[in-house]
N, C-alpha and C positions, 0 to 999 in steps of 0.2 A: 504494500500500500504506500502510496506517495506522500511526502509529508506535508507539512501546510505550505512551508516556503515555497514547495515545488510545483506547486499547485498554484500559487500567487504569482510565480516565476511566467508562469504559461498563460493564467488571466491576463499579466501584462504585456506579454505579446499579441494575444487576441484583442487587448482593448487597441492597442497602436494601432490598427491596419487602416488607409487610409480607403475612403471610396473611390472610384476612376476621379482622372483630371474630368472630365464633364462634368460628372454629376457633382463636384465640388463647385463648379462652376452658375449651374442650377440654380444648386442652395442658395448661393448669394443674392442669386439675382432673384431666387424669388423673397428672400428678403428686403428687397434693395437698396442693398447695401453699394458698395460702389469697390472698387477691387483697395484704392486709399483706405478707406476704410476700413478694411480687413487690415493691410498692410499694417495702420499704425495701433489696430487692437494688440495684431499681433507683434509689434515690434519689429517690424522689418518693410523694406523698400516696396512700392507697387511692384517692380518691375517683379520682386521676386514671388508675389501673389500671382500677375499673370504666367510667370514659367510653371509654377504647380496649376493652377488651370488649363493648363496645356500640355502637363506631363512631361515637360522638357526636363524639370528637376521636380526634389522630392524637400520639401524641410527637415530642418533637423533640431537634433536638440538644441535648446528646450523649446524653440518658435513652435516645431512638432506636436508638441504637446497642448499647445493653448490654438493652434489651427484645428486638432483633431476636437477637441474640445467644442471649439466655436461650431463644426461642421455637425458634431453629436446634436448637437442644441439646437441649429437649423434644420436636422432631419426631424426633430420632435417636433419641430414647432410648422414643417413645413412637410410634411412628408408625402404630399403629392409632387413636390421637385422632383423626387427619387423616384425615377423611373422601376419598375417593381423587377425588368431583367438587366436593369445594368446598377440597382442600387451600389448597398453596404455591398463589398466584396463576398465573394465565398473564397475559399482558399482556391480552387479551379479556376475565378474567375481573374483571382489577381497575378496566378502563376499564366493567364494567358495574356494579359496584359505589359509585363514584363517583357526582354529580351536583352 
């Protein structure tokens, strides 16, 4: 049996997973929010909100965390954005995504 840490270990990597660049992209807008606005919640440049909605790049710690965050709270609060076959990832969906 696994013990609690490891068990925590693996919550935190299933909580990290982000959803495609689009449907991050979505979220925002169906908030509307403006991509600055993401930027300076999240403490970082537009330029670098438009490369994650574009999938060009990925954020990292700790921007990652308060992005995946802000994205969580958008799909609650929005969850007709999220397309229901390209939402949250599934692990199939983000290893096809990838390359």
């Amino acid at each position: 049996m696994a013990d609690a840490d490891s068990l925590q270990r693996v919550d935190a990597l299933l909580d990290d997973v982000l959803p495609p660049a689009h449907v991050r992209q979505q979220l925002r807008l169906a908030a509307g929010l403006t991509q600055q606005e993401v930027a300076e919640a999240v403490g970082v440049k537009r330029l670098a909100v438009a490369r994650w909605e574009l999938g060009q790049t990925h954020p990292r710690r700790p921007h990652r965390a308060a992005y995946l965050h802000l994205l969580k709270r958008l799909a609650e609060r929005y969850p007709e954005a999220v397309d229901p076959d390209s939402g949250m990832p599934t692990p199939s969906s983000e290893s096809r995504g990838s390359g």
